[in-house]
DOBA-18742 format. One record per atom (N, C-alpha, C): residue in one letter; x, y, z. Coordinates in steps of 0.2 Angstrom, whole numbers, plus 5000, padded with zeros to 4 digits. Layout:
<tigus>
AXYZ;...
</tigus>
This chain:
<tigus>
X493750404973;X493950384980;X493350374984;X493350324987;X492750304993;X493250345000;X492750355003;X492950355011;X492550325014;X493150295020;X493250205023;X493050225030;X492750155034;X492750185042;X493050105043;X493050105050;X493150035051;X492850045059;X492349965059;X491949935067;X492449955073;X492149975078;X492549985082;X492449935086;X491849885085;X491749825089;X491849785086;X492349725088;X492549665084;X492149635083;X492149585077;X491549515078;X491649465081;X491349445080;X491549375086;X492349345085;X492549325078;X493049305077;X493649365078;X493349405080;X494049445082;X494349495077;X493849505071;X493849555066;X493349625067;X493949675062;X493749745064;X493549735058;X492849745054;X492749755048;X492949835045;X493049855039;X493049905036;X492449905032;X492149965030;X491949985024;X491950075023;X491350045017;X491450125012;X490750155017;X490950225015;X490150265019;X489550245016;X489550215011;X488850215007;X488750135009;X489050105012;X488850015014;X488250025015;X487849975014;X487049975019;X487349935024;X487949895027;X488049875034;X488749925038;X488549975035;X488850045040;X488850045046;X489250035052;X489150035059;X488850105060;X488550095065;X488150175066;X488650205071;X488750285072;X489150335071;X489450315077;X489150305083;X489650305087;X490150235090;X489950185084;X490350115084;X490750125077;X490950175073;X491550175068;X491850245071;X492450215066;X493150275066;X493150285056;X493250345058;X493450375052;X494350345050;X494350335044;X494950305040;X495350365036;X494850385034;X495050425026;X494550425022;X495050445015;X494750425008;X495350405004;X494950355001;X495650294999;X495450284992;X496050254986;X495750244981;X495450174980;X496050124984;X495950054985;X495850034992;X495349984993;X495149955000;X495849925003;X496349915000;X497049885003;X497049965008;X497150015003;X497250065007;X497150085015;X496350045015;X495850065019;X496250025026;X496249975024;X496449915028;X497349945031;X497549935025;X498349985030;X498150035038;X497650075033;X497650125040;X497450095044;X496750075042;X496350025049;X496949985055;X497249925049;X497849905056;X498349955059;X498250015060;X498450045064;X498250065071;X497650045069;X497050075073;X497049985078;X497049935073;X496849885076;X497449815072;X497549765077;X497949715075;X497649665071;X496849645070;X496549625066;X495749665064;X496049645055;X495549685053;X495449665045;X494649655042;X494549615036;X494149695032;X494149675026;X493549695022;X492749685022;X492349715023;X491749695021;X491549675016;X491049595017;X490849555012;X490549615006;X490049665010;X489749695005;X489849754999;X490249785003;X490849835001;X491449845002;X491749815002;X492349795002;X492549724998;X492349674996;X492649624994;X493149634992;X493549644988;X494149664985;X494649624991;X494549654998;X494949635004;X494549605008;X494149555007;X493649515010;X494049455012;X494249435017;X494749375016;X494349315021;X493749325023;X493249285025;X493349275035;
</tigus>
């Protein structure tokens, strides 16, 4: 199981990225939310859109749910 955060600042296009803690593009502490520990990034992302109406995987750690 990885544990997931997700950006609290959207990117330009209006995505909340996710990832794993071990990302090297891990948002620094006070611009993520803690998610959990998931087994699958689909996982990750359920929670996150709870948090938020849009929201993608990261390119780096996440691909799985990377939907560009």
């Amino acid at each position: 199981m990885a544990m997931y955060y997700v950006n609290m600042e959207a990117q330009d296009n209006g995505d909340h990225e996710v990832h794993t803690s071990t990302c090297s593009r891990l948002p620094d502490p006070e611009n993520r939310k803690y998610l959990g520990s998931f087994t699958k990034c689909e996982d990750a992302l359920k929670e996150a859109r709870r948090h938020y109406t849009q929201v993608d995987g990261c390119y780096h750690c996440s691909l799985d749910c990377h939907r560009g």
